[in-house]
N, C-alpha and C positions, 0 to 999 in steps of 0.2 A: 417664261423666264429665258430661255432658250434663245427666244425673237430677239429679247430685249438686249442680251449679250451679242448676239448676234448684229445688231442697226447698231450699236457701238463701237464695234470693228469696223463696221461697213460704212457706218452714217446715213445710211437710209435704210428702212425694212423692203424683204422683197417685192410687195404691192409698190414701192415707192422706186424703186430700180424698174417695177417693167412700165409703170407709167412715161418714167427718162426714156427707156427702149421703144415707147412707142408712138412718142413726141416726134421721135426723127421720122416716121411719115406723114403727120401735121405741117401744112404749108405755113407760112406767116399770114397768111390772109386768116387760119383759124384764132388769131390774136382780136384782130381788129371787131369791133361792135354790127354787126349787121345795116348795111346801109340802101340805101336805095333800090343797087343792083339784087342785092340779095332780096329785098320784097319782091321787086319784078322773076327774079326767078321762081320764087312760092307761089305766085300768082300763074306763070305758066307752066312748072313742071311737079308741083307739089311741091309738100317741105320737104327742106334738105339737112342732112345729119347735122346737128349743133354739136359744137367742138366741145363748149366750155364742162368742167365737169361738176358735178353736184357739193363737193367739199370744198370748202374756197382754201385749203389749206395744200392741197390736194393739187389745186388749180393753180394754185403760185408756183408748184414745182413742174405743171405742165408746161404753161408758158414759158419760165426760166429757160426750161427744158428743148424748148421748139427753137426759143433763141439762140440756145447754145449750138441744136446740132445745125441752123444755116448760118452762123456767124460767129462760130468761135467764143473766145473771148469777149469778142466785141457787143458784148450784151447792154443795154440800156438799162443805165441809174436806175429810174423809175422799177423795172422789174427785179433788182436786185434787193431795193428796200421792200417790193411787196412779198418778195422770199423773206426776208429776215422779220419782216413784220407780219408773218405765218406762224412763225416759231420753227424756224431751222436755223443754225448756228452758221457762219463764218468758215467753221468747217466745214460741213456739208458742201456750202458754198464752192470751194475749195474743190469739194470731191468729184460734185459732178462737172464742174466746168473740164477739169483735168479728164476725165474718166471721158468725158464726151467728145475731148479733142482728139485724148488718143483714138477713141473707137472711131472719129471721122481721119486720122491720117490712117489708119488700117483700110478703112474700107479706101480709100484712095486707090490703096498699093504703091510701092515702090516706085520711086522715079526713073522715068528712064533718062 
């Protein structure tokens, strides 16, 4: 009960905040479908950690989430309808875009 009052204040449960928290060290290259280069590297250096994660609900707020912390705002249609077609609200939406810009002008710092 707790949780649930809790992700309502919040808009996301804590599993779902440190997923956002841990997007911002996922490069954009963990979006894209494995391609050629990436078989030649399995072929010479073994497999390599696969980004995507096992929830596809989960996975809509990962990728939103990578978007957000290298491009702000500036996220792609496409990955906004695959958040809302997860089952996250408009707010949510809202929440972490906000929450992700402020935490990337902090980590900035101050302008000189």
């Amino acid at each position: 009960m707790r949780e649930r009052i809790k992700t309502a204040a919040l808009g996301f449960t804590t599993a779902e905040w440190q997923i956002v928290h841990l997007a911002r060290t996922d490069g954009m290259a963990s979006l894209r479908a494995p391609g050629r280069w990436s078989r030649l590297k399995t072929i010479l250096f073994g497999p390599q950690p696969h980004f995507q994660l096992a929830d596809g609900k989960l996975e809509a707020l990962r990728r939103l989430a990578v978007e957000a912390w290298h491009q702000g705002f500036a996220v792609r249609p496409s990955s906004i309808d695959a958040f809302l077609a997860a089952g996250f609200s408009e707010g949510q939406l809202e929440t972490l875009l906000s929450a992700v810009t402020a935490a990337r002008r902090a980590l900035k710092g101050p302008r000189a």
